[in-house]
Structure formats: C-alpha cells, structure tokens
N, C-alpha and C positions, 0 to 999 in steps of 0.2 A: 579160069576166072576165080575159082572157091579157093585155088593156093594165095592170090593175089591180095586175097582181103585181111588174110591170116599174117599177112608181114607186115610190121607197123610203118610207120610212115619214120624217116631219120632225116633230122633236121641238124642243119650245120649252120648256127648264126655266124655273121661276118663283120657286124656291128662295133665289134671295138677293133677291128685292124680297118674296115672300111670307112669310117665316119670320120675317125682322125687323122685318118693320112689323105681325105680330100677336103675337109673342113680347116683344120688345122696344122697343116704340114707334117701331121708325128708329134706335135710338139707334145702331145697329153703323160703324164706323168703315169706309173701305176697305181700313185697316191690317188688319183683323180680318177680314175675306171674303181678302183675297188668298192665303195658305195653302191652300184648296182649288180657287181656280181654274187650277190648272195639273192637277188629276186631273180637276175638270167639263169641261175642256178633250180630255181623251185622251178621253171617254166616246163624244165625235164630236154631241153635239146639232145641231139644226140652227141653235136661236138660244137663247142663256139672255140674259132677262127680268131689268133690275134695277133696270129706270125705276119711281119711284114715285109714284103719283098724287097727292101733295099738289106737286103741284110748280106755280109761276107765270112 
C-alpha cells in the first residue's frame, strides 16, 4: 500500500478529440481549440487526447 501512494496519479484528458466529434461532427478548427490550450496546459495532465479515430 506505501508503494501505491508514492506514484502520482496520470491523467489523460479527452476533451478536445471527445467534445467535438460528439457535439459538433469534427467540424472545430485548430484555430478554435487553441485559446484554452495554454490553461489545459497549467492543469499539469499527464497526456491530453486529440487524435481522432476517423483517421487513414
């Protein structure tokens, strides 16, 4: 249990691949995400998720 507290917690937001491809089709620009990636950036995640699966 005393290894278990010593490994930090790693968070992977999904917010900007999840929001816009069920809200909006995909349709969001980069222009249009980049405005709050410098705050999901101070939050400290471990990884945010933007890749979208229709991809070839």
């Amino acid at each position: 249990m005393a290894d278990q507290v010593k490994k930090p917690l790693k968070i992977t937001e999904t917010v900007l691949r999840d929001a816009h491809q069920s809200l909006i089709a995909t349709r969001m620009t980069t222009e249009q995400m980049l405005p709050i990636i410098d705050k999901m950036d101070k939050v400290g995640y471990h990884s945010v998720e933007c890749w979208g699966g229709a991809t070839f």
